[in-house]
PyMOL Python script that loads the backbone (N, CA, C, O; Angstrom):
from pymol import cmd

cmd.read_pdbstr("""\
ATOM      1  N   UNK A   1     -14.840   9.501   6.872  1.00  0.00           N
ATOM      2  CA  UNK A   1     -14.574   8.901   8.160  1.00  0.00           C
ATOM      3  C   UNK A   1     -13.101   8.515   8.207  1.00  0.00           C
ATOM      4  O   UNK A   1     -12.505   8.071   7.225  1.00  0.00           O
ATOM      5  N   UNK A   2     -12.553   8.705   9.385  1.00  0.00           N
ATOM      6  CA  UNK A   2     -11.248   8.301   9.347  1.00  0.00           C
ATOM      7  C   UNK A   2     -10.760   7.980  10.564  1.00  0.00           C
ATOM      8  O   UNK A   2     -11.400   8.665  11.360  1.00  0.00           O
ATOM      9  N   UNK A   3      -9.946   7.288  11.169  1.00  0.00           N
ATOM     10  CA  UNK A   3      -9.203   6.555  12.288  1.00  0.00           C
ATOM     11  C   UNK A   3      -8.190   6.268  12.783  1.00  0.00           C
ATOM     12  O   UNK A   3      -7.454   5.566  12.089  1.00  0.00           O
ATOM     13  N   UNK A   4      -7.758   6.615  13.994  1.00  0.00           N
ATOM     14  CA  UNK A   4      -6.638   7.304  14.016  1.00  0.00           C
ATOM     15  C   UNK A   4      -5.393   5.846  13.842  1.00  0.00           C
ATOM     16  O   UNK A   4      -5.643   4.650  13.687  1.00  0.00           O
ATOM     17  N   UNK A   5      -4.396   6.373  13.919  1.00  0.00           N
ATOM     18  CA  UNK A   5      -3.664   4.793  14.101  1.00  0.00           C
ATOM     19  C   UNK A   5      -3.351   4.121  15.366  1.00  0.00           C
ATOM     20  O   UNK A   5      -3.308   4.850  16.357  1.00  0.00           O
ATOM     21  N   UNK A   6      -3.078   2.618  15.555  1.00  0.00           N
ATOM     22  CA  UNK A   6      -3.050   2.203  16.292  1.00  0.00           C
ATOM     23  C   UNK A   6      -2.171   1.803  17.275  1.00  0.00           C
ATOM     24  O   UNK A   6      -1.275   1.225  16.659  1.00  0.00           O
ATOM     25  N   UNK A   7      -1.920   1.780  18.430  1.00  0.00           N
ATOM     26  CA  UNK A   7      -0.899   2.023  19.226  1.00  0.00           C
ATOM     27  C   UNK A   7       0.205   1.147  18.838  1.00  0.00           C
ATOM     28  O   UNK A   7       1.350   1.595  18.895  1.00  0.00           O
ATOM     29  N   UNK A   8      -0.028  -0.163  18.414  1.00  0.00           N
ATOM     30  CA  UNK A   8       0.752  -0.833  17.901  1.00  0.00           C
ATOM     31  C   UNK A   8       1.712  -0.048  16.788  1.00  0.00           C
ATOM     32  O   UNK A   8       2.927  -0.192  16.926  1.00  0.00           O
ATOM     33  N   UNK A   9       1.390   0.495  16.067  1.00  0.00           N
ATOM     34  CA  UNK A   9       2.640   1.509  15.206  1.00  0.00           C
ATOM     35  C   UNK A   9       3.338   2.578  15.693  1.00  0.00           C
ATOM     36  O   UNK A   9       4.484   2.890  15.368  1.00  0.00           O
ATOM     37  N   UNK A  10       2.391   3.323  16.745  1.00  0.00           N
ATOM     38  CA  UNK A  10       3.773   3.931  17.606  1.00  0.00           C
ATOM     39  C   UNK A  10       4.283   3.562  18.492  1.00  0.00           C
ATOM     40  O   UNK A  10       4.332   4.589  19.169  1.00  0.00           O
ATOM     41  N   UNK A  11       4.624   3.003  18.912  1.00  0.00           N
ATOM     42  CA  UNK A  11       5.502   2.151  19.927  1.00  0.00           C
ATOM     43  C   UNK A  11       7.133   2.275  19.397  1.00  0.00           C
ATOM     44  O   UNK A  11       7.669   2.121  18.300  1.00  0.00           O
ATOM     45  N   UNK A  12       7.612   2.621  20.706  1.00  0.00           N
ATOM     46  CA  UNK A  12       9.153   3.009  20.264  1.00  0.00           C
ATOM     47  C   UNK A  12       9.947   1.382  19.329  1.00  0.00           C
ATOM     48  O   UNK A  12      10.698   1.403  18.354  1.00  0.00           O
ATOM     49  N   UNK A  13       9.598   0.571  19.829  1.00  0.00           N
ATOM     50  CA  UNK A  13       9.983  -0.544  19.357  1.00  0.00           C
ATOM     51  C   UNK A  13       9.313  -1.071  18.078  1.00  0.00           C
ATOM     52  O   UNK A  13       9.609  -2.140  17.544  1.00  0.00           O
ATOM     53  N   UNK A  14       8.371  -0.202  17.640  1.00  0.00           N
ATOM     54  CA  UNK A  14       7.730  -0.617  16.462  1.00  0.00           C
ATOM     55  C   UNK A  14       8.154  -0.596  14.910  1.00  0.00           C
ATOM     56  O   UNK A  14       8.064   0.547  14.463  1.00  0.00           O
ATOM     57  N   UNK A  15       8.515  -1.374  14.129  1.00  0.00           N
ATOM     58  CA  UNK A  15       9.270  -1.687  13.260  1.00  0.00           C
ATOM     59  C   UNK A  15       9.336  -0.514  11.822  1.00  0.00           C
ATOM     60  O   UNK A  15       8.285  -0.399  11.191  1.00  0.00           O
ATOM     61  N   UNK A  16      10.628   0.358  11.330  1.00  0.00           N
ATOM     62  CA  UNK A  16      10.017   1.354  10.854  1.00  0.00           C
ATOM     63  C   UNK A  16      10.015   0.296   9.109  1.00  0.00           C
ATOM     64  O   UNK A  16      10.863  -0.557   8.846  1.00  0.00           O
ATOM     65  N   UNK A  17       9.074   0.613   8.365  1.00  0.00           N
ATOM     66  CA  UNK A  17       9.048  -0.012   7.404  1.00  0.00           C
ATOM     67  C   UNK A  17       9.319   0.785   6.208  1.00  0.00           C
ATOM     68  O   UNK A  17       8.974   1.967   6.233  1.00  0.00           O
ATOM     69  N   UNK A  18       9.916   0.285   5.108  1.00  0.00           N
ATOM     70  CA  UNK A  18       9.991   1.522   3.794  1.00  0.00           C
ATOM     71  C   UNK A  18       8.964   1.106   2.509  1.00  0.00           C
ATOM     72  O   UNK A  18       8.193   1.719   1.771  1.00  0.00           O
ATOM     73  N   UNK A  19       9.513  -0.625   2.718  1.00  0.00           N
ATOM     74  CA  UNK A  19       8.345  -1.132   1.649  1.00  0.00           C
ATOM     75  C   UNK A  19       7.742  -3.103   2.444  1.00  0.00           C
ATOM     76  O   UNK A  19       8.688  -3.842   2.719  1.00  0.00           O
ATOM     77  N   UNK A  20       6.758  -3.488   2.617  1.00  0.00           N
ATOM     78  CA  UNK A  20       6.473  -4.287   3.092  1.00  0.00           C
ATOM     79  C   UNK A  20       6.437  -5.711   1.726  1.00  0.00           C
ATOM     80  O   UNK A  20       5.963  -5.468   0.616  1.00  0.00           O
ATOM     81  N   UNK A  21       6.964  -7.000   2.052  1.00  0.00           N
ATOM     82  CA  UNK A  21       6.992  -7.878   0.966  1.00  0.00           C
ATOM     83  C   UNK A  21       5.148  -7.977   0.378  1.00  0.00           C
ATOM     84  O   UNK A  21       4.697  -8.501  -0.641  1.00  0.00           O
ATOM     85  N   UNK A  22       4.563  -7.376   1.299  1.00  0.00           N
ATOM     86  CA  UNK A  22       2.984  -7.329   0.526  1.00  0.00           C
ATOM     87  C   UNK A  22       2.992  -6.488  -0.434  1.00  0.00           C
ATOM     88  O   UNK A  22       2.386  -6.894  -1.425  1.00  0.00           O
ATOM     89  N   UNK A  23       3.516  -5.312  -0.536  1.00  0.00           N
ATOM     90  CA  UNK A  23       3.362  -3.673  -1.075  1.00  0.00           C
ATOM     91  C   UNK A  23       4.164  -4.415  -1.969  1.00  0.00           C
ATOM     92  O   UNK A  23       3.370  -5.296  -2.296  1.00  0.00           O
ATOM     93  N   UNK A  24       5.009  -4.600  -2.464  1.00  0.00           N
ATOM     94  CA  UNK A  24       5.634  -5.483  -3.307  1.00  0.00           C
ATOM     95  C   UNK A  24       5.011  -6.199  -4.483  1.00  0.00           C
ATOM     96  O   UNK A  24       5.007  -5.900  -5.677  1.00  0.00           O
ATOM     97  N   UNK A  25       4.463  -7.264  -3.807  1.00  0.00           N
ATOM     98  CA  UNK A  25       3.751  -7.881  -4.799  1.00  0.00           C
ATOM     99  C   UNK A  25       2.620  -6.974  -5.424  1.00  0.00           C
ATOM    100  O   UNK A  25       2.342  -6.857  -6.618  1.00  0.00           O
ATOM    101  N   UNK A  26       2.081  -6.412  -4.428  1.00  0.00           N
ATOM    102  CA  UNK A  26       0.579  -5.296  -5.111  1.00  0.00           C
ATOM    103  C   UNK A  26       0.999  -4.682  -6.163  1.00  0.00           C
ATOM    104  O   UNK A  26       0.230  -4.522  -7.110  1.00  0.00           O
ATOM    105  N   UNK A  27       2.435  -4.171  -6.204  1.00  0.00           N
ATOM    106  CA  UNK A  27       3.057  -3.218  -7.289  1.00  0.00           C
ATOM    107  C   UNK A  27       3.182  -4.351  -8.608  1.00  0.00           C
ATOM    108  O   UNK A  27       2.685  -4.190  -9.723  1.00  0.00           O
ATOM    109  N   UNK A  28       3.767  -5.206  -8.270  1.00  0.00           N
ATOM    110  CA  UNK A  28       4.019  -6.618  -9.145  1.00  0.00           C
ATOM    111  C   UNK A  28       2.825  -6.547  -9.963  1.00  0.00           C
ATOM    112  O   UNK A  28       2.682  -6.016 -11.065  1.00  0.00           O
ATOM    113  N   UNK A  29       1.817  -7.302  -9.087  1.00  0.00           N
ATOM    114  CA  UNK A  29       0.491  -7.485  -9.669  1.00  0.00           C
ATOM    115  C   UNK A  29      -0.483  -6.191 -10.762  1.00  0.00           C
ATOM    116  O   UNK A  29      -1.129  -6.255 -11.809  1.00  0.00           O
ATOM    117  N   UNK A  30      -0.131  -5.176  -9.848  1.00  0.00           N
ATOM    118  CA  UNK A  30      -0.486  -3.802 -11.324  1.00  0.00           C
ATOM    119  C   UNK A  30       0.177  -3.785 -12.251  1.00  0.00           C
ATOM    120  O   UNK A  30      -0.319  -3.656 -13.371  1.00  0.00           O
ATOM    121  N   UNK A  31       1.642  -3.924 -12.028  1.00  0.00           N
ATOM    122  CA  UNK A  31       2.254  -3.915 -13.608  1.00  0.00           C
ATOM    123  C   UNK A  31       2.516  -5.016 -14.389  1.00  0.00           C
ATOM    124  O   UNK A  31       3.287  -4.935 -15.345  1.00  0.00           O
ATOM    125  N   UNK A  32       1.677  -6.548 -13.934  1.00  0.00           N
ATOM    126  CA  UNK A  32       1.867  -7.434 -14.977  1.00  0.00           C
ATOM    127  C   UNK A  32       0.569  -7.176 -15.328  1.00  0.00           C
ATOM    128  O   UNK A  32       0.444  -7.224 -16.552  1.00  0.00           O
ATOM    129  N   UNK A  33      -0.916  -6.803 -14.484  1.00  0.00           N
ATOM    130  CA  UNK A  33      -1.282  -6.696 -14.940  1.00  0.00           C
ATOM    131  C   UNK A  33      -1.532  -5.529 -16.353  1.00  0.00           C
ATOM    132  O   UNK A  33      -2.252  -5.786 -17.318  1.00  0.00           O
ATOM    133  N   UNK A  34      -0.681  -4.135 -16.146  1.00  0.00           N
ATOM    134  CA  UNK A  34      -0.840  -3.371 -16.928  1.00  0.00           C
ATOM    135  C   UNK A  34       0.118  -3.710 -18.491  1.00  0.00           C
ATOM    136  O   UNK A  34       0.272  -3.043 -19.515  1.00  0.00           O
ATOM    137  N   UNK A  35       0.636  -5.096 -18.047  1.00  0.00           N
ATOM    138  CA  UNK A  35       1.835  -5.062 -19.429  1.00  0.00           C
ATOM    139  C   UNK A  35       3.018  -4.599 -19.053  1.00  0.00           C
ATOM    140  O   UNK A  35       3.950  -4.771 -19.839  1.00  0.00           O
ATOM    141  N   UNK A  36       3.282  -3.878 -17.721  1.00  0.00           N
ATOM    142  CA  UNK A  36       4.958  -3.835 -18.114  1.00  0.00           C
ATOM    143  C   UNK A  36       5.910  -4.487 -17.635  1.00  0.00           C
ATOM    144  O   UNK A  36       7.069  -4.083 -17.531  1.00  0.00           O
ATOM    145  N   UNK A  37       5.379  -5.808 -17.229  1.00  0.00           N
ATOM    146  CA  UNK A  37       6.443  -6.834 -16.378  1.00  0.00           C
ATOM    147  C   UNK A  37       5.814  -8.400 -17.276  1.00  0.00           C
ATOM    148  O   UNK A  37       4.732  -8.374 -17.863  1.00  0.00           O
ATOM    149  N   UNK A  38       6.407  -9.251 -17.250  1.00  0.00           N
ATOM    150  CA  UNK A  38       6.150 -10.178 -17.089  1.00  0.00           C
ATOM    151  C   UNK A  38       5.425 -10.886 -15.876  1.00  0.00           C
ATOM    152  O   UNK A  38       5.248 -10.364 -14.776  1.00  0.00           O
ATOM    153  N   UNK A  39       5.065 -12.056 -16.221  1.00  0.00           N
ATOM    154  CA  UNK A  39       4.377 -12.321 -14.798  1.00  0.00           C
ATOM    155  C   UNK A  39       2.784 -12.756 -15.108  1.00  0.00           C
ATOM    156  O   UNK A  39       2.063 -12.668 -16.101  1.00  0.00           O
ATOM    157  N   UNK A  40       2.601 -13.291 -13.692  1.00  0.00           N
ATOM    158  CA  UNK A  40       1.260 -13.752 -13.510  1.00  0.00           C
ATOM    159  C   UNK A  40       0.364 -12.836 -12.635  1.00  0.00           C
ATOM    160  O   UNK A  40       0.332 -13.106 -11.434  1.00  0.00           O
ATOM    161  N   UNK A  41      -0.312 -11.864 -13.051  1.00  0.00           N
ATOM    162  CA  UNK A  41      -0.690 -10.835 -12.006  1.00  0.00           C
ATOM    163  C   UNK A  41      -1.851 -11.422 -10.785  1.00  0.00           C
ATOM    164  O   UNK A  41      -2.315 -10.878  -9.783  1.00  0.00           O
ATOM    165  N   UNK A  42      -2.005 -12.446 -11.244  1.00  0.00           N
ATOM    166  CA  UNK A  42      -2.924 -13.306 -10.281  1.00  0.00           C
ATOM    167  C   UNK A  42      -2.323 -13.750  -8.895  1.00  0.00           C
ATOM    168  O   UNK A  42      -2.455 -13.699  -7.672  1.00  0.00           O
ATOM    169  N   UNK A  43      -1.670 -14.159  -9.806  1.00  0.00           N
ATOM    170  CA  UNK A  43      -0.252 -14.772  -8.515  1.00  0.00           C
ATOM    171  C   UNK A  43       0.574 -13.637  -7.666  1.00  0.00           C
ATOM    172  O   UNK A  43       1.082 -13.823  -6.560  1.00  0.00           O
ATOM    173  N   UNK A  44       0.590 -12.783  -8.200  1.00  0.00           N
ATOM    174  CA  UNK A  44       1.485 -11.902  -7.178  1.00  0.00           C
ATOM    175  C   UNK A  44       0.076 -11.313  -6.497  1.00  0.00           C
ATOM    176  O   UNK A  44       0.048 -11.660  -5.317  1.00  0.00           O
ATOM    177  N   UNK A  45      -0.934 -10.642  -6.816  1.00  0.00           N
ATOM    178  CA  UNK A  45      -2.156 -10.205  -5.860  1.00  0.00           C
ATOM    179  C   UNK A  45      -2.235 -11.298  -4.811  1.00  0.00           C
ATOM    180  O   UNK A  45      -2.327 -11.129  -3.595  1.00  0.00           O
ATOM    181  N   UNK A  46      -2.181 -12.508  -5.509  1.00  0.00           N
ATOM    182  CA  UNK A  46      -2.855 -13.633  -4.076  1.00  0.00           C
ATOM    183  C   UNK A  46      -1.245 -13.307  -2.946  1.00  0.00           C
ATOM    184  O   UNK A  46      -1.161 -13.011  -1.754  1.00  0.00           O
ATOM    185  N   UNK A  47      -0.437 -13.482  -3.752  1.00  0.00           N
ATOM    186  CA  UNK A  47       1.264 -13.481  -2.489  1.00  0.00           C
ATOM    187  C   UNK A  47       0.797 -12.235  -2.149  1.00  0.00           C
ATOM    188  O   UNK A  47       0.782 -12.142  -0.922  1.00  0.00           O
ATOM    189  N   UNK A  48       0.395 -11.200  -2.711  1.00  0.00           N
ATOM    190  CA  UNK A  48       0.421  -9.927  -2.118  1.00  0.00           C
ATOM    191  C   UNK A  48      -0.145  -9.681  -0.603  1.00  0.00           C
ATOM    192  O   UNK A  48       0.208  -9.138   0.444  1.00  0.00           O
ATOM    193  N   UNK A  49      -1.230 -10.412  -1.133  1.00  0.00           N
ATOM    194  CA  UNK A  49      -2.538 -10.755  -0.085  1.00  0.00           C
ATOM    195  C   UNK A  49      -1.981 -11.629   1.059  1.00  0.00           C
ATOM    196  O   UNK A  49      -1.981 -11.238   2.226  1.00  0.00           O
ATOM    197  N   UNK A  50      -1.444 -12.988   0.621  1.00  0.00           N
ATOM    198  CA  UNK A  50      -1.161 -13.592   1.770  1.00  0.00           C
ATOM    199  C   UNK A  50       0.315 -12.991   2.740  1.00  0.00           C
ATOM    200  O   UNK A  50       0.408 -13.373   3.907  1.00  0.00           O
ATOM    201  N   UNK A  51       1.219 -12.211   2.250  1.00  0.00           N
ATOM    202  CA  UNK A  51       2.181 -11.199   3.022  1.00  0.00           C
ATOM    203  C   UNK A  51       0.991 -10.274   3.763  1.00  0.00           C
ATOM    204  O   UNK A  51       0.946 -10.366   4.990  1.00  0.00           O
ATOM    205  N   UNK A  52       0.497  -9.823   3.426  1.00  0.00           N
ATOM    206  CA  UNK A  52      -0.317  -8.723   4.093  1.00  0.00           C
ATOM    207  C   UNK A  52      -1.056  -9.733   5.865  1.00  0.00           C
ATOM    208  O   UNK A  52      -1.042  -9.274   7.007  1.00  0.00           O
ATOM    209  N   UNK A  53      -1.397 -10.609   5.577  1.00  0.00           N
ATOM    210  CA  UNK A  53      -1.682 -11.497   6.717  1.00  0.00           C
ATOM    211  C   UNK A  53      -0.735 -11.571   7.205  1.00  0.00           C
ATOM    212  O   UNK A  53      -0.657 -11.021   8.303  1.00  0.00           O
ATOM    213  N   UNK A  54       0.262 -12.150   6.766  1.00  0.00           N
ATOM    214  CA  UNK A  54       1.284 -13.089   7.799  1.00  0.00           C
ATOM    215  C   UNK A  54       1.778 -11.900   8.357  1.00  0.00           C
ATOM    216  O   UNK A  54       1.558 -11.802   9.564  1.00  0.00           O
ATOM    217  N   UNK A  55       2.589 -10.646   7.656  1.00  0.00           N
ATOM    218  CA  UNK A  55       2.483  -9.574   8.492  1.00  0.00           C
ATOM    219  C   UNK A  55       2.430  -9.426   9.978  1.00  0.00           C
ATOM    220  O   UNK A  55       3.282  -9.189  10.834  1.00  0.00           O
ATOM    221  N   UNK A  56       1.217  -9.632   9.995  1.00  0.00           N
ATOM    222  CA  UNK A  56       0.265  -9.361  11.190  1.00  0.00           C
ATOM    223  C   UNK A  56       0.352 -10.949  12.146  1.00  0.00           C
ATOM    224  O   UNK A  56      -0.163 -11.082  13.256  1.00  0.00           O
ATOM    225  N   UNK A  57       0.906 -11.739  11.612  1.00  0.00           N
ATOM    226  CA  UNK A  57       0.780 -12.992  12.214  1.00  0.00           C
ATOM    227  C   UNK A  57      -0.838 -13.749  11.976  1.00  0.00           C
ATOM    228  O   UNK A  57      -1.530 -14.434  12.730  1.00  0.00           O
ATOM    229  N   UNK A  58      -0.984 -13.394  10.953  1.00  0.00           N
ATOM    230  CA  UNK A  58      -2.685 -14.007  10.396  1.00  0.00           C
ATOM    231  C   UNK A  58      -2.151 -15.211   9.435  1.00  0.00           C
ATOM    232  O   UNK A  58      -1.001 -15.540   9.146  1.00  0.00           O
ATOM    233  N   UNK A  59      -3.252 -15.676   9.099  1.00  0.00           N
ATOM    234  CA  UNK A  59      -3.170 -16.450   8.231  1.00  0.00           C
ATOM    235  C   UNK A  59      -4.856 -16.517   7.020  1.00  0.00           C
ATOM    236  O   UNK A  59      -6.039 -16.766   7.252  1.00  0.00           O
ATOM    237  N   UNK A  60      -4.520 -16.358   6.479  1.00  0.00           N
ATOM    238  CA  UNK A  60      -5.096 -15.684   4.967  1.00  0.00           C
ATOM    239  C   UNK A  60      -6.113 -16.970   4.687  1.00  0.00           C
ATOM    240  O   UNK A  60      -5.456 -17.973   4.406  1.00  0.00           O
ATOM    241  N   UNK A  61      -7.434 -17.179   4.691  1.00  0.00           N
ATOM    242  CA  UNK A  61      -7.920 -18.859   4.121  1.00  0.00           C
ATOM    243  C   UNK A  61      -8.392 -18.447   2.921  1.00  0.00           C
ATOM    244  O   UNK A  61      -8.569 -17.349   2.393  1.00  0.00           O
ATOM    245  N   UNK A  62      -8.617 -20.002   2.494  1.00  0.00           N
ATOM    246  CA  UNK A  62      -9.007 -19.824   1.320  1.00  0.00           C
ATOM    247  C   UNK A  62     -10.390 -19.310   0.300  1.00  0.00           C
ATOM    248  O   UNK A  62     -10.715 -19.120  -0.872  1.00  0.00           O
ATOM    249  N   UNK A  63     -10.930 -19.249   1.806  1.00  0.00           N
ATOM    250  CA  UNK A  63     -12.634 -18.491   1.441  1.00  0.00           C
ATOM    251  C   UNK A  63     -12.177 -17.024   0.725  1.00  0.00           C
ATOM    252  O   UNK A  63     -12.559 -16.615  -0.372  1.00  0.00           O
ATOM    253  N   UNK A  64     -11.015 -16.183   1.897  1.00  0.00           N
ATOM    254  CA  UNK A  64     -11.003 -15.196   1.743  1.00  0.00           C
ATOM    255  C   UNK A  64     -10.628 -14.980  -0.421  1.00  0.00           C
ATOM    256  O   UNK A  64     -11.179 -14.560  -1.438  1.00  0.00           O
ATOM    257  N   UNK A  65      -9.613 -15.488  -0.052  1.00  0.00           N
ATOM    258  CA  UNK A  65      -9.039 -15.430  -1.740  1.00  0.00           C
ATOM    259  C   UNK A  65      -9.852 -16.014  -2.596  1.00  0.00           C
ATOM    260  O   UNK A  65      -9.647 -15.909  -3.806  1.00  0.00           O
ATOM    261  N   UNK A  66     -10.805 -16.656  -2.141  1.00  0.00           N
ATOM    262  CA  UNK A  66     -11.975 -17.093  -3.637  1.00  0.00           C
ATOM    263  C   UNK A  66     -13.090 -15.839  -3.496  1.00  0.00           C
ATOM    264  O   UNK A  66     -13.922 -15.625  -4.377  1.00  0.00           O
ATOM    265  N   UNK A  67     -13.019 -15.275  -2.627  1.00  0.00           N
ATOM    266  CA  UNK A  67     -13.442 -13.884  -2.317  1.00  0.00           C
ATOM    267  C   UNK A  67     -13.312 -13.006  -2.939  1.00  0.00           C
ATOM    268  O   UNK A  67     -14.227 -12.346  -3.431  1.00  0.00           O
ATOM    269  N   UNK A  68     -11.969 -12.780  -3.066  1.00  0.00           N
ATOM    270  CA  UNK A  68     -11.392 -11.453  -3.764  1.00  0.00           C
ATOM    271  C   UNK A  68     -11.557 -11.769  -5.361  1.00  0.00           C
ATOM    272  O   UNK A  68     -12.059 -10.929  -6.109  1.00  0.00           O
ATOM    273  N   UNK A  69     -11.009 -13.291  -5.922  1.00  0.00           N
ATOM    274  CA  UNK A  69     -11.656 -13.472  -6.945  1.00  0.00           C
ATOM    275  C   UNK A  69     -10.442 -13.368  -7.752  1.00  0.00           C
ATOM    276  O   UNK A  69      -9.322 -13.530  -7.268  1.00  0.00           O
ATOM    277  N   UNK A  70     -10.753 -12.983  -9.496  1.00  0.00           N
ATOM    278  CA  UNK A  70      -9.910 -12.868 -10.457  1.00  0.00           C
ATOM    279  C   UNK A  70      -9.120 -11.742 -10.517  1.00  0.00           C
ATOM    280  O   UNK A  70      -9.875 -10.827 -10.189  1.00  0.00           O
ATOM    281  N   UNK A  71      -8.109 -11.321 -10.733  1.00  0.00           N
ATOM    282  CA  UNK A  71      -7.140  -9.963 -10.569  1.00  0.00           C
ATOM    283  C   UNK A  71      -7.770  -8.875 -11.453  1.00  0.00           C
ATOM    284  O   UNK A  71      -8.071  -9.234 -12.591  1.00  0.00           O
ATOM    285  N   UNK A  72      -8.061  -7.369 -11.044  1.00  0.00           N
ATOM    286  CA  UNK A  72      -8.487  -6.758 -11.724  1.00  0.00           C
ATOM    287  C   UNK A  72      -7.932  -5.321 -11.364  1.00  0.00           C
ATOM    288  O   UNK A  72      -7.611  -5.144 -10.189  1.00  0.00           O
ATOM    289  N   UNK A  73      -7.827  -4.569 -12.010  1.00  0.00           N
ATOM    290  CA  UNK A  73      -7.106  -3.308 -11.797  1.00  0.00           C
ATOM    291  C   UNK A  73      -7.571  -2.832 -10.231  1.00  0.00           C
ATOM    292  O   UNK A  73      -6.731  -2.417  -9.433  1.00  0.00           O
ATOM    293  N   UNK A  74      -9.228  -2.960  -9.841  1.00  0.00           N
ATOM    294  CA  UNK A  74      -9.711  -2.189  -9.506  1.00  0.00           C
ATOM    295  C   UNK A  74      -9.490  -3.075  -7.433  1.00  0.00           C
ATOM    296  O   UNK A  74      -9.292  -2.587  -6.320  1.00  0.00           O
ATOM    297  N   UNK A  75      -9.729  -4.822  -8.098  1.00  0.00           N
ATOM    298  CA  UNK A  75      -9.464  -5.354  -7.251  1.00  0.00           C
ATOM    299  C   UNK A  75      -7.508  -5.138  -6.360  1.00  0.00           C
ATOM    300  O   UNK A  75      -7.283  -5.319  -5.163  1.00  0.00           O
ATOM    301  N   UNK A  76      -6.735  -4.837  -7.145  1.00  0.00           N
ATOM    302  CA  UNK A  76      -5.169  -4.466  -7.146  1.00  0.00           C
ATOM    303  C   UNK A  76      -5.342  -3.508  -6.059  1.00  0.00           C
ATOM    304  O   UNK A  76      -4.878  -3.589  -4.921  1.00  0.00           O
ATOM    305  N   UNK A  77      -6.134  -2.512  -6.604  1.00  0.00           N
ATOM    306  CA  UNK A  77      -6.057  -0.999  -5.804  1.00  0.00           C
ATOM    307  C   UNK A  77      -7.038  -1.026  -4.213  1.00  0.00           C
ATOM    308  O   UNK A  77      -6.936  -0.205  -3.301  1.00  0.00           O
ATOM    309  N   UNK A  78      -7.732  -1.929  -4.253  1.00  0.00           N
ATOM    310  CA  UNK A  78      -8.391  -2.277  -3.443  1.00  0.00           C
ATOM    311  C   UNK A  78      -7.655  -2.485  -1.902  1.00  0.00           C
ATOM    312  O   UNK A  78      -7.816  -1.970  -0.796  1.00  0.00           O
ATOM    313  N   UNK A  79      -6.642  -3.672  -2.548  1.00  0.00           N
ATOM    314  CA  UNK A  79      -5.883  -4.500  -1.385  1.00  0.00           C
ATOM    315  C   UNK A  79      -4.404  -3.985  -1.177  1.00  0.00           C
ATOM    316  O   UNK A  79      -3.600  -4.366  -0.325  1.00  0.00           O
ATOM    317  N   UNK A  80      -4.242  -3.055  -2.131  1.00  0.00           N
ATOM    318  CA  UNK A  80      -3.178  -2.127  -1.867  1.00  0.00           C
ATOM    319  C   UNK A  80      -3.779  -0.999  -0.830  1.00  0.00           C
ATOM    320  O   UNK A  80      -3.064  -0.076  -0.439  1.00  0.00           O
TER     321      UNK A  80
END
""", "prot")
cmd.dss("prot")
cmd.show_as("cartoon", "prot")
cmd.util.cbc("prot")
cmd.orient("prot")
C-alpha cells in the first residue's frame, strides 16, 4: 500500500530540506547505539522523536515516548 504525498510538500513555497534536525538525531541514536559514537542513544531517539513533532508544529507527550519505550535497533529504524 502506498500514498501519494501531500500537497503540503509540493507547494512552490514549500521548504526544500537536505537533512531535518530529527533525521539527525535518528542517525545519532543508531550509531551510539551501534558503538561508533559516543553518546546516549536513548536520548538522541527521544530528541529525534521530539524534532520530528515540532517539525510539523506538534508537540510530542509523554504517553507517546513511554510508548516507544527503551532504544532498540529495530525501534531506531522504526521512527526513522
Amino acid at each position: 500500500v502506498s500514498s501519494n504525498i501531500g500537497s503540503y510538500f509540493i507547494q512552490q513555497t514549500a521548504p526544500e530540506v537536505l537533512m531535518t534536525f530529527a533525521e539527525l538525531n535518528l542517525i545519532l541514536a543508531e550509531a551510539a547505539q551501534d558503538g561508533d559514537i559516543s553518546g546516549n542513544a536513548q536520548t538522541y531517539l527521544e530528541r529525534g522523536i521530539t524534532a520530528s513533532f515540532e517539525q510539523y508544529g506538534l508537540k510530542v507527550s509523554d504517553t507517546y515516548l513511554k510508548t516507544v519505550g527503551a532504544v532498540s535497533k529495530d525501534k531506531i529504524m522504526e521512527q526513522k
